[in-house]
Legacy VTK file of the C-alpha trace (Angstrom):
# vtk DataFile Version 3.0
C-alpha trace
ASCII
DATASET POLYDATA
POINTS 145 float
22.647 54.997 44.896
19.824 57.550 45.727
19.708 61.195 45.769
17.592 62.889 48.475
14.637 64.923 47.194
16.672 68.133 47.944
18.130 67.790 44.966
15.124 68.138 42.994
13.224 70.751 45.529
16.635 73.002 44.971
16.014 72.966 41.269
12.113 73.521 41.444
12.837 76.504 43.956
15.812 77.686 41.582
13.129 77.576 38.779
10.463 79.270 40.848
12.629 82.355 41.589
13.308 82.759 37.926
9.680 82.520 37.319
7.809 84.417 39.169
10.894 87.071 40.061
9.555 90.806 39.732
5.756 89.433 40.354
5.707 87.736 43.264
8.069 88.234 46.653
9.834 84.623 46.842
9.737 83.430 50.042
10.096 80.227 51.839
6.305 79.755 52.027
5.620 80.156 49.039
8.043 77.964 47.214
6.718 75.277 49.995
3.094 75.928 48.282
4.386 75.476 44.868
6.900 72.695 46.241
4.252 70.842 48.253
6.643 70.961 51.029
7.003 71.805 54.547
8.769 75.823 54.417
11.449 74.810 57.001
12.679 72.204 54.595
12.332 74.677 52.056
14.280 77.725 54.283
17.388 74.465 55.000
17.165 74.093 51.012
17.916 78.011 50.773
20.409 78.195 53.179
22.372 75.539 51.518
22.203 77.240 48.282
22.955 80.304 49.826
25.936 78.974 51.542
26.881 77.987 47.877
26.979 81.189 46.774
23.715 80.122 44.327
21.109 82.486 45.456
21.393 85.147 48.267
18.289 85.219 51.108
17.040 88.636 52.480
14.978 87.790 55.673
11.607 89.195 56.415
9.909 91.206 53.429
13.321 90.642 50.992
12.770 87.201 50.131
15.398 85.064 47.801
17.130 86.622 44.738
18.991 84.706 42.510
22.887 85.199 41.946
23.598 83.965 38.909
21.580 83.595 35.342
20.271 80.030 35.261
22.595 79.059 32.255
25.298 79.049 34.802
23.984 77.362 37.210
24.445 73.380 36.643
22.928 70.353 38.471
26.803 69.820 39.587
26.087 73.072 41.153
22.996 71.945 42.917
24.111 68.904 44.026
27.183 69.663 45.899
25.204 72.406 47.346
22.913 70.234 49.379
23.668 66.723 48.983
25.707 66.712 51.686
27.551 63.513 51.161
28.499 65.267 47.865
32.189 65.468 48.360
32.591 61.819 49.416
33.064 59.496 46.875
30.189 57.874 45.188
31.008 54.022 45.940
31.285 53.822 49.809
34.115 50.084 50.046
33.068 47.663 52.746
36.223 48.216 54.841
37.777 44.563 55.573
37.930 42.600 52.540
40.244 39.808 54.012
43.880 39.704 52.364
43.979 36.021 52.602
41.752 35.351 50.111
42.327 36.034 46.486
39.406 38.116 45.810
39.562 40.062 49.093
43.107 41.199 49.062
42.611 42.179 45.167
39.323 43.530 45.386
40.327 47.267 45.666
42.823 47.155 42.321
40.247 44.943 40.477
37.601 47.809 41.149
38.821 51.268 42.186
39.701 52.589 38.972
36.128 51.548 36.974
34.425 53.247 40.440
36.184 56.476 40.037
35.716 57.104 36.427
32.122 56.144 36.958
32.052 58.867 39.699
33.602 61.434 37.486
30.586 60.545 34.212
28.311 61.183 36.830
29.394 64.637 37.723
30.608 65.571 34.291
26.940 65.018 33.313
25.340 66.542 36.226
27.913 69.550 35.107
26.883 69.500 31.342
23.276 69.927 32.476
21.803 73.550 33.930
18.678 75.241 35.092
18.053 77.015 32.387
16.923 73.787 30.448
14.326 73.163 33.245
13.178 76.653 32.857
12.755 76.444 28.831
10.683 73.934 29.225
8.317 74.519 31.772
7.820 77.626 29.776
7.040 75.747 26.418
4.659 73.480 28.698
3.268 76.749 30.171
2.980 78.099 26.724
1.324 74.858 25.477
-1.664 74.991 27.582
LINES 1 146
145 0 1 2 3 4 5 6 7 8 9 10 11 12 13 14 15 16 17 18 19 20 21 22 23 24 25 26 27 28 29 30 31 32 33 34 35 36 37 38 39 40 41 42 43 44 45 46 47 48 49 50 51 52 53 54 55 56 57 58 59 60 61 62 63 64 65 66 67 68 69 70 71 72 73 74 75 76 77 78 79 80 81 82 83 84 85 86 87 88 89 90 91 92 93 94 95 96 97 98 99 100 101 102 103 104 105 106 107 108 109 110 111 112 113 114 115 116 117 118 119 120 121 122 123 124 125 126 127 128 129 130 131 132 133 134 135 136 137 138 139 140 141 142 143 144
């Protein structure tokens, strides 16, 4: 399993609005800048958060505004926002295990249960994790140097 770099771009553009909100108009150029990205990956990162009700987007001179404090914003949040295999389950089954053999017609109850509680850890810890943490510590860092 892999998760696309728009996981962590969303959270580094999350963290950016926070930071530099009331200083600096946040816009999809210039989170690609701080991202090192291209802006229209950037502007398909906002619109997925935006879609998720995460941040709202004001075109031309309005920029991105956050919609929620970052303490209630989780990484669950992020990542069914634009992962967009999200809401599929985690384990994708090779789909003809053959029922003649003993392993292949018993391969589904020997496994399913372990995959799905091994799907729901993952997203209770994405969900026990928020954006606020990020933000502490880039702060302390910030603070530190």
């Amino acid at each position: 399993m892999q998760i696309s770099t728009k996981f962590t771009i969303a959270i580094h553009l999350l963290v950016a609005a926070k930071y530099f909100e009331g200083e600096q108009k946040i816009t999809s150029r210039f989170l690609a800048d701080s991202i090192g990205s291209n802006p229209v990956i950037v502007r398909n990162i906002m619109l997925q958060l935006q879609e998720a009700g995460i941040i709202e987007v004001r075109r031309g001179p309005g920029g991105i505004t956050l919609k929620r404090p970052l303490s209630e914003i989780s990484y669950l949040d992020v990542y069914q926002a634009v992962e967009t295999n999200s809401h599929e389950n985690l384990f994708r089954f090779h789909e003809n295990p053959n029922p003649s053999c003993p392993v292949g017609k018993n391969i589904h109850k020997a496994l399913d249960q372990s995959l799905m509680e091994i799907q729901s850890d993952f997203e209770k810890d994405l969900a026990s994790h928020h954006i606020q943490e990020v933000y502490q510590t880039i702060e302390r860092a910030q603070q530190n140097t």
